[in-house]
C-alpha positions in Angstrom: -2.4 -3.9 5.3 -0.4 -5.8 8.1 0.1 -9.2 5.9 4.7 -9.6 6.0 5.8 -8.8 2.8 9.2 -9.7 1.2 11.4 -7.2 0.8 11.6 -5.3 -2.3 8.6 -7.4 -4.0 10.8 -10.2 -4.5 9.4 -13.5 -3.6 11.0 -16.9 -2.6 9.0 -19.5 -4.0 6.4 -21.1 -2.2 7.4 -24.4 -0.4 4.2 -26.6 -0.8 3.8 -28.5 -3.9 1.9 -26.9 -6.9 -1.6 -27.9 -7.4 -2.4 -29.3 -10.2 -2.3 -27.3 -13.3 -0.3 -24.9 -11.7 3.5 -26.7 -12.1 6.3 -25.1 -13.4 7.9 -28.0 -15.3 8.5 -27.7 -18.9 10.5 -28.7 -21.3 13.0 -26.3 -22.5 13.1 -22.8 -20.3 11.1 -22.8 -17.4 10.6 -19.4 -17.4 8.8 -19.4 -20.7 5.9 -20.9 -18.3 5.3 -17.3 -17.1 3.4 -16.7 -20.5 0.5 -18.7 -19.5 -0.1 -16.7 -16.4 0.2 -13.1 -17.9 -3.9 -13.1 -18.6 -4.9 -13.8 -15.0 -2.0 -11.6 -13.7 -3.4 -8.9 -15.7 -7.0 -9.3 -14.0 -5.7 -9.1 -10.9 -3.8 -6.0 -11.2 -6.7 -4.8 -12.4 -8.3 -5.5 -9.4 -5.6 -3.8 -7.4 -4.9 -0.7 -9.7 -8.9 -0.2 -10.6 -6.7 1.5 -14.4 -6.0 -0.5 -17.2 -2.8 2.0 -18.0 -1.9 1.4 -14.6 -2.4 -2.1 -14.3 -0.4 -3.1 -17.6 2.5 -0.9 -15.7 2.3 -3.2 -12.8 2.3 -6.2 -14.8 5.3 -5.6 -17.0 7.0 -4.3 -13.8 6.1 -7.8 -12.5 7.4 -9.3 -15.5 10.6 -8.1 -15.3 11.1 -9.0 -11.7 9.9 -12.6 -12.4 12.3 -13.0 -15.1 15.4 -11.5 -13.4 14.6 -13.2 -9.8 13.7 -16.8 -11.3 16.7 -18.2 -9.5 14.8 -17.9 -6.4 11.8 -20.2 -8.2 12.0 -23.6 -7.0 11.1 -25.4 -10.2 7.7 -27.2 -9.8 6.2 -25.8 -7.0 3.6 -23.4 -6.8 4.9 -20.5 -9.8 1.3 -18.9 -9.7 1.4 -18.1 -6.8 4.7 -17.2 -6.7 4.3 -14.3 -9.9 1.1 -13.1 -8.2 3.1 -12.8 -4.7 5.5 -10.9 -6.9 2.9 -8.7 -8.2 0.8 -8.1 -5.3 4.1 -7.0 -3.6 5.1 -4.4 -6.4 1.5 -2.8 -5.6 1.4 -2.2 -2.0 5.4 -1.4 -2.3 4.3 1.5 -4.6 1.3 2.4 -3.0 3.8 2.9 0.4 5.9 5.0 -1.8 3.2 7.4 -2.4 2.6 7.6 1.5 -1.1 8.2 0.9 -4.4 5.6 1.1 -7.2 5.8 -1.6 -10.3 7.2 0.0 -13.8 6.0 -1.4 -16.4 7.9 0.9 -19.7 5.8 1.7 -22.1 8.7 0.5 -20.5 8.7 -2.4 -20.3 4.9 -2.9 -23.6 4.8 -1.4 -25.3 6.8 -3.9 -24.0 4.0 -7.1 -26.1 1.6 -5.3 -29.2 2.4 -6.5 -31.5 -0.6 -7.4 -31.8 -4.0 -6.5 -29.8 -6.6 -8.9 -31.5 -9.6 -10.4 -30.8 -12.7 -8.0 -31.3 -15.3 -11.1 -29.5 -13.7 -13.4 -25.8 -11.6 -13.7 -25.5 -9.0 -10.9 -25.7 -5.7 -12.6 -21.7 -4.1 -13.0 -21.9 -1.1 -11.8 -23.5 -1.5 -8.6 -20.7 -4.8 -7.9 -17.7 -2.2 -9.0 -18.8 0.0 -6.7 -19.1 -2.6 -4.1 -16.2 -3.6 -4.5 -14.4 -1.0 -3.7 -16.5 -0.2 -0.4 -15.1 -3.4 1.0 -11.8 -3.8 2.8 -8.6 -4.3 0.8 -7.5 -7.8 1.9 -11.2 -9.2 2.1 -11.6 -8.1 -1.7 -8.2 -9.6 -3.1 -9.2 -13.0 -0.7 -12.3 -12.8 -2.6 -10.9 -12.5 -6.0 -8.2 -14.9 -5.9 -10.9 -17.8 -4.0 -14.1 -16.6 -5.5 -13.4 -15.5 -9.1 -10.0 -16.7 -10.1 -10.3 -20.4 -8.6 -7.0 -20.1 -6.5 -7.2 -23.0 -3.9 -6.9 -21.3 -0.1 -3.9 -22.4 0.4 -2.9 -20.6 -2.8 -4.8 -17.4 -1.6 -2.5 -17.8 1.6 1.1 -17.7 0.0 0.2 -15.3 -2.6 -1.2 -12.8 0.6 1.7 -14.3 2.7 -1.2 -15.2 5.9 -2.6 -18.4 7.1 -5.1 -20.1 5.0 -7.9 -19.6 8.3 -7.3 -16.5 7.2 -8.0 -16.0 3.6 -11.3 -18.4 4.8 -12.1 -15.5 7.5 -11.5 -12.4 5.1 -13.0 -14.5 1.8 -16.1 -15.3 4.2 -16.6 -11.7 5.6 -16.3 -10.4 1.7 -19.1 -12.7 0.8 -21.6 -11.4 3.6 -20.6 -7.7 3.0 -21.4 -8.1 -0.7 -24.5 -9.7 -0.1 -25.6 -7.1 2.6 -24.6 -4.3 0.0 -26.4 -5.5 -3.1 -29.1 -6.9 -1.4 -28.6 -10.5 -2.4 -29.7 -12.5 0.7 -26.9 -14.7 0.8 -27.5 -15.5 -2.7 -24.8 -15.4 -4.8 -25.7 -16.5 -8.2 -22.8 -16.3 -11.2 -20.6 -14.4 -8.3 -17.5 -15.3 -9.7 -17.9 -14.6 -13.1 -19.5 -11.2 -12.5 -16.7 -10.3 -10.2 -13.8 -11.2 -13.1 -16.6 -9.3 -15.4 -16.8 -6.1 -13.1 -12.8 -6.2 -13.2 -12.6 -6.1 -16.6 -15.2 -3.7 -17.7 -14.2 -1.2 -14.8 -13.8 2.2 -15.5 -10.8 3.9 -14.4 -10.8 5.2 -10.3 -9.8 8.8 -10.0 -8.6 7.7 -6.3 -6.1 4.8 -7.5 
């Protein structure tokens, strides 16, 4: 990954205004806000660690960072995408520390992808996990965040700290390599929700 990251996984707050939905006003402690984000925090570590065990790990760690750092928050701006720039730094700073990169061979990956999913119906799990997982890093967080967690591009583009040309480029390139790997024919029916559903139901990667 060559996206700038903030040192030590702590995150200024992003400067645009939050879409709607998204602010951080509230009456009474405005870090009691966090709350509402911990479910789709939770799927997207999930999409990073590929282990639930490891995944809650990266959200409490996230958590705590949010909570102790909230002076850097700029109240009402963007605060998703400031606690998943938080967590999505706390990853790749820990991957780093274990100097290593998780390997997914393509026989091995190859051999998952067996039959041919339904186009009109719910793309079968298995074969999109292991998809997945065959694609680049950056293109399948881009994809997540745009595709299955409806994060605007601009969104996308804080959280991953690069342009929002960018998150088009790597959400676009995502899209195609799916379709060429499942067969779809540029058809992408109920992608989003089977990508959240292939998140959650994952079973845990002996490489993460």
């Amino acid at each position: 990954m060559t996206d700038p990251l903030p040192a030590h996984g702590a995150a200024r707050s992003p400067v645009s205004p939050a879409p709607a939905g998204s602010r951080a006003h509230i009456d009474g402690d405005p870090r009691d806000a966090i709350i509402g984000h911990l479910p789709a925090l939770r799927t997207f570590a999930l999409s990073l660690c590929r282990d639930a065990s490891q995944a809650d790990d990266l959200l409490q760690d996230t958590v705590v960072k949010a909570w102790s750092k909230f002076h850097l928050f700029t109240e009402g701006t963007n605060l998703r995408a400031w606690l998943f720039t938080i967590l999505r730094n706390n990853f790749y700073s820990g991957r780093r520390k274990k100097a290593r990169e998780t390997e997914d061979p393509d026989e091995i990956m190859a051999g998952q992808l067996v039959s041919k999913p339904d186009q009109y119906g719910h793309l079968a799990l298995g074969e999109l996990q292991a998809a997945l997982k065959r694609i680049p890093d950056e293109q399948r967080e881009a994809l997540i965040l745009v595709g299955a967690m409806g994060f605007t591009v601009e969104e996308a583009a804080e959280t991953c700290g690069c342009a929002p040309g960018t998150i088009k480029s790597r959400t676009n390139r995502a899209r195609k390599a799916l379709a060429a790997l499942l067969g779809l024919d540029g058809h992408e029916s109920n992608l989003a929700s089977d990508i959240s559903e292939a998140i959650l139901s994952a079973e845990p990667d002996p490489s993460a």
